[in-house]
Structure formats: structure tokens, C-alpha cells
N, C-alpha and C positions, 0 to 999 in steps of 0.2 A: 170550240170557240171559233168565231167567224173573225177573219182575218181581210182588209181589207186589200187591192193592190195599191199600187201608188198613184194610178190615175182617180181612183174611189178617191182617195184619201186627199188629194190635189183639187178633187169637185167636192167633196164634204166641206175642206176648206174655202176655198172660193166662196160659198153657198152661205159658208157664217160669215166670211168678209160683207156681202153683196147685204144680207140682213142687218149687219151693224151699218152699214153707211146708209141704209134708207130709215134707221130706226124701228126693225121687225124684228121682233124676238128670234133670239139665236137658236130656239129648242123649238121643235115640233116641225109640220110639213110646210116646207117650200110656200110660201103664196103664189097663186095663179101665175099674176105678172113675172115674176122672179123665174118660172118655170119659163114661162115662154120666152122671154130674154134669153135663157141657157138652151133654149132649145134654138135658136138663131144663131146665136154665138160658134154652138155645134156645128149649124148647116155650113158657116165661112171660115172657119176654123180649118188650117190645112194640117193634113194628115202628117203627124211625126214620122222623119226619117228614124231609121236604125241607128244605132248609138254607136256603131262601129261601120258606118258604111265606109269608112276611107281606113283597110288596116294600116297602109303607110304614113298615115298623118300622128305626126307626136302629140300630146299634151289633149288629145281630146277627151 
């Protein structure tokens, strides 16, 4: 059984959000448009820090 990660599972979602607000079916491949939107989105999208880059910081 193929398991996804959380970033998968975070753009699978997105990808059905993005399809229900334009009125595109939730099932099946991506439309054109949609793909290259997300591939844009990618390019300015800045790269995630580490979830623990400050060990001294509480509550993160």
C-alpha cells in the first residue's frame, strides 16, 4: 500500500480545493490551467524551514 507524505497529501488537497472553487470535477487529472497555476505557485513559494531550527524556543 502506497502511503503518501504530508506535503502529497497537503497538494492532493489544495488540488481538490483549487477544483471545487473553479467548478472542475474533484476526480480525475488536474486541468492544464490548474497545473500551471501550481507549477507557479511552486516557483514563489519559499522553501520550508525546519520544524525545530530554534531548540531553545518553547511552544513551537
Amino acid at each position: 500500500m502506497d502511503e503518501l507524505s504530508a506535503d502529497e497529501l497537503r497538494g492532493t488537497a489544495f488540488a481538490a480545493n483549487l477544483r471545487r472553487a473553479f467548478g472542475a470535477p474533484v476526480e480525475g487529472d488536474l486541468p492544464t490551467r490548474f497545473a500551471v497555476l501550481l507549477d507557479r505557485l511552486g516557483e514563489v513559494q519559499s522553501p520550508q524551514r525546519p520544524r525545530h531550527a530554534d531548540p531553545h524556543r518553547l511552544g513551537a
